[in-house]
N, C-alpha and C positions, 0 to 999 in steps of 0.2 A: 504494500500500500504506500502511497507516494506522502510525503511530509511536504507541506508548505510551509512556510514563514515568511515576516515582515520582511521587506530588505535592508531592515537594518538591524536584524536577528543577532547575527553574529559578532553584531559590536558590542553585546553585554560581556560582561566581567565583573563576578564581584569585586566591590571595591575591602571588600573585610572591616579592617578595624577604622577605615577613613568613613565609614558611614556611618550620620548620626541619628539615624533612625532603624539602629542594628533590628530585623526580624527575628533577633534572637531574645529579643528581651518586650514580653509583655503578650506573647502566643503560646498559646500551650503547644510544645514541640510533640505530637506523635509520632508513635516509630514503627513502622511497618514489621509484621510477620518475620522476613530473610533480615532483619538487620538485626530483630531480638536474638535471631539463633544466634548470630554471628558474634552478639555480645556474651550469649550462656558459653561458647564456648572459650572465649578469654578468661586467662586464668593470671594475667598480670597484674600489677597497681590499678592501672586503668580500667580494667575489666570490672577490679572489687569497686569502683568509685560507682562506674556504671550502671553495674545492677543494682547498686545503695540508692541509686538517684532513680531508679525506675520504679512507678506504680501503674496501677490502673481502674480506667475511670470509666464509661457509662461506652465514649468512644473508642476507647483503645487503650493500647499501652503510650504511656508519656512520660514525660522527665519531669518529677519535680520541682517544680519554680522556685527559687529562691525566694525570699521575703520580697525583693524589690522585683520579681518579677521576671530576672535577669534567668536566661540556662542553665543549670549548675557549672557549664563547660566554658562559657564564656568567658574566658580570663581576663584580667585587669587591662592589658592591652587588646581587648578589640577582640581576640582572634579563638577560634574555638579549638580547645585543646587533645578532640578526639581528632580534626586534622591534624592539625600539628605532628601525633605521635602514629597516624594513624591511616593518615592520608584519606579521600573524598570516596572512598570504596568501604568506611566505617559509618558515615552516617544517614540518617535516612533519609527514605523517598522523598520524604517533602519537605526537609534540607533541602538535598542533593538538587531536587526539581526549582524549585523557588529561582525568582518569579514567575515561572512560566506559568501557561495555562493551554488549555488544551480542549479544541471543539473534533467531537468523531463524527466521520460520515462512512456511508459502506465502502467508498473508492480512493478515502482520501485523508489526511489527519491536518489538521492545521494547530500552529501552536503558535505563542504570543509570547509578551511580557512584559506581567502584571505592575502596574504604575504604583501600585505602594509602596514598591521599592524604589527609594530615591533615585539612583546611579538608571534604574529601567526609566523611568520616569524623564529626567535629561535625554535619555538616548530617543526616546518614542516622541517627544515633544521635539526635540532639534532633529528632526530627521528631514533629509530637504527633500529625500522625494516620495516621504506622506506615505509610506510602507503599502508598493505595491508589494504584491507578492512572489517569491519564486520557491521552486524545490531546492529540495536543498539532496533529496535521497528515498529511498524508502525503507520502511522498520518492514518488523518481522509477520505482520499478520496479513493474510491474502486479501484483495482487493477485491469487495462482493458488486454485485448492479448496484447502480446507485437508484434510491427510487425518487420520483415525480417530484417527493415534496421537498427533498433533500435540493436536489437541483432548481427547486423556484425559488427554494429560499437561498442559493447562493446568488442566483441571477440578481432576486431584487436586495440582496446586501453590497451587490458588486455596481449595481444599480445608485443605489443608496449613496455610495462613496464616491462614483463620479459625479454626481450632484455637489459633493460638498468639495471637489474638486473645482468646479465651473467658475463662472464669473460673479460677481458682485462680491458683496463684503462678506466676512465669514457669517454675521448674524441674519443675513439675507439670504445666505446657502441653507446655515441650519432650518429657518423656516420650512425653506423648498425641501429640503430633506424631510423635514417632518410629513408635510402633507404628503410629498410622494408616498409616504410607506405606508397611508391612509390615515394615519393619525391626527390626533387631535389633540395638544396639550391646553387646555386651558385656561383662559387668564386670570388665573390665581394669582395675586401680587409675590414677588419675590419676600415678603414679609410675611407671610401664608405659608409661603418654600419654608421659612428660616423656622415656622412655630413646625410642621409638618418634621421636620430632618431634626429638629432638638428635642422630640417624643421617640427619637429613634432608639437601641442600645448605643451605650457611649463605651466608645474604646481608651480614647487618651482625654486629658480634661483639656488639651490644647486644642483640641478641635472645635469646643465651646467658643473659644478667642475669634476662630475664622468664621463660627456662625452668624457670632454677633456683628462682624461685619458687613451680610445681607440686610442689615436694621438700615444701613447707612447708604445704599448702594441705588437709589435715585438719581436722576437727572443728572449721571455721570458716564464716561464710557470707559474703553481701555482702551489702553497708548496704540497707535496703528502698529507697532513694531510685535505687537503680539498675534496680529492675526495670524500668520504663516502657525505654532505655536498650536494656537485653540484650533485650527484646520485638523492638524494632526490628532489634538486631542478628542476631536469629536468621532474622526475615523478611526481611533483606539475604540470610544466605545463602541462606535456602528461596528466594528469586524468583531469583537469580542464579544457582543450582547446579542447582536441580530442572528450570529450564527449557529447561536445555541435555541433558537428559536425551535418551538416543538415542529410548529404546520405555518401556514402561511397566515393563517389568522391570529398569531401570534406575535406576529413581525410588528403590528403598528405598535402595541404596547412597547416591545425591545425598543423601536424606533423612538420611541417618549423615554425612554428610562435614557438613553441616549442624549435624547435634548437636552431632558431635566439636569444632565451630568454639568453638560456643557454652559448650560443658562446659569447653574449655581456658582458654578468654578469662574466664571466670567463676572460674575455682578462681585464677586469676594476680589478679583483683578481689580475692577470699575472704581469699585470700595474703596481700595489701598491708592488706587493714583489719585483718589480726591482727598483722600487725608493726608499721605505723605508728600502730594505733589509729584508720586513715580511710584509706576509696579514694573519691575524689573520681569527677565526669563526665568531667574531663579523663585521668583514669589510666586511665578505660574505654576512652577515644577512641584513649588512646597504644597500649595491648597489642592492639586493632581493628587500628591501621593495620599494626602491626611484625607482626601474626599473617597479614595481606592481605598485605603484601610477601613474606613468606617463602615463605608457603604459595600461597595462590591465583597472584600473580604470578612464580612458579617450575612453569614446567608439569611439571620431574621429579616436583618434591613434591605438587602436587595428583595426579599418576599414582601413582604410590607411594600415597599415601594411599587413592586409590579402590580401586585391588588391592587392598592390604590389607582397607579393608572390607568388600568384596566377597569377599574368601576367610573372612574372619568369621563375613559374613551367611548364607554356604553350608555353616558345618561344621554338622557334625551337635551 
């Protein structure tokens, strides 16, 4: 079966102990099945450390958090000490995997990467050419027919994204993007957004900070230097969201949870150039990740959100 990815897939690299929003501290780390064996059979220091820090919970086997929240493993500089001793064949799937993400189809796998991680977040946001797609290979599992619905919904996601390609401004794209995909978001004031997304589960209390700056985000816009930026941002969510879409009647909702990403992360921009007089690429990149941690990587709140929209997209 053939792998696709962005084209700028292969620019990630963790950054490790330079990242300050290490995915090691504040997620509960689960450890897949082959990596538990692989730790029962260690019988060194590290081995005994291991199995001291492992318990388990309702989802699986996980590590222990430390009081602050941090991995048992993550040492004082930055770096995790089952690499270190251990090398990246010691820790688990969803280590080893992180940021990626992953939509399956019968013919095809496409894989991403996911914007809560700061370092993915830069790379996906400065990408200059907006992550078409190419192969990269294929993995191990046979390639089946693809069926009808699988392929309409790649058409109108592929659809989708040349729209937000096109001309006019990006907030004049996203519109046309909306309505193409038949949806319908709304005009619930962005103060509405801000009471709606602050009833959500809260992951970090920082994120409070950027909510509250939708209160202030009126009859303001963002610097022209960022459109290029929110372009990419919005065809991160359209390729991530839309293609996980079940059937094709499911696509308009994906297409609004998409918008909604876009409209919020952009008015928290609008917010910051009227208060401080400038919202940089970096201040793009920060409300991307802390808005991907919250929302996409909390499956309450991306559910919660689709209900919601999807009981919007059906009132009369």
């Amino acid at each position: 079966m053939e792998i696709f990815v962005p084209n700028y897939y292969k620019s990630f690299k963790c950054i490790a102990d330079k990242c300050r929003h290490s995915c090691c501290i504040g997620w509960d780390v689960y450890i897949d099945e082959d990596t538990v064996e692989k730790y029962e059979g260690l019988n060194d220091a590290l081995g005994t450390r291991i199995k001291a820090s492992l318990c388990e919970k309702e989802d699986g086997v996980c590590f222990e958090m430390c009081g602050d929240g941090r991995c048992p493993f993550l040492n004082e500089n930055g770096l995790c000490d089952i690499i270190s001793e251990k090398g990246d064949g010691y820790i688990g799937e969803i280590c080893r995997e992180h940021p990626r993400f992953y939509n399956f189809f019968s013919h095809r796998t496409e894989v991403g990467l996911g914007i809560s991680c700061e370092e993915a977040a830069r790379i996906v946001l400065s990408a200059e050419e907006g992550g078409g797609l190419v192969c990269i290979g294929e993995d191990e599992w046979e390639s089946g027919s693809p069926a009808e619905a699988e392929l309409e919904i790649i058409a109108k996601r592929d659809g989708l994204i040349e729209t937000l390609r096109g001309e006019g401004s990006i907030d004049e794209r996203a519109k046309r993007m909306l309505l193409s995909s038949g949806a319908d978001l709304p005009e619930r004031s962005i103060d509405e957004w801000h009471d709606v997304l602050s009833n959500l589960e809260r992951l970090d209390v920082l994120w409070e900070s950027y909510l509250d700056l939708l209160l202030d985000a009126h009859n303001c816009e963002c610097p022209k230097e960022l459109e290029k930026p929110l372009e990419n941002l919005l065809i991160y969510f359209v390729y991530r969201h839309v293609s996980a879409a079940f059937d094709a009647q499911d696509i308009p909702c994906r297409a609004a949870f998409a918008y909604l990403a876009y409209r919020v992360i952009s008015a928290m921009c609008a917010a910051k150039n009227k208060k401080d007089g400038k919202c940089e690429f970096a201040d793009l990149c920060e409300f991307a990740r802390a808005y991907s941690a919250e929302i996409e990587y909390s499956e309450e709140n991306t559910e919660q959100l689709l209900e919601l929209l999807q009981e919007l997209n059906q009132a009369p």
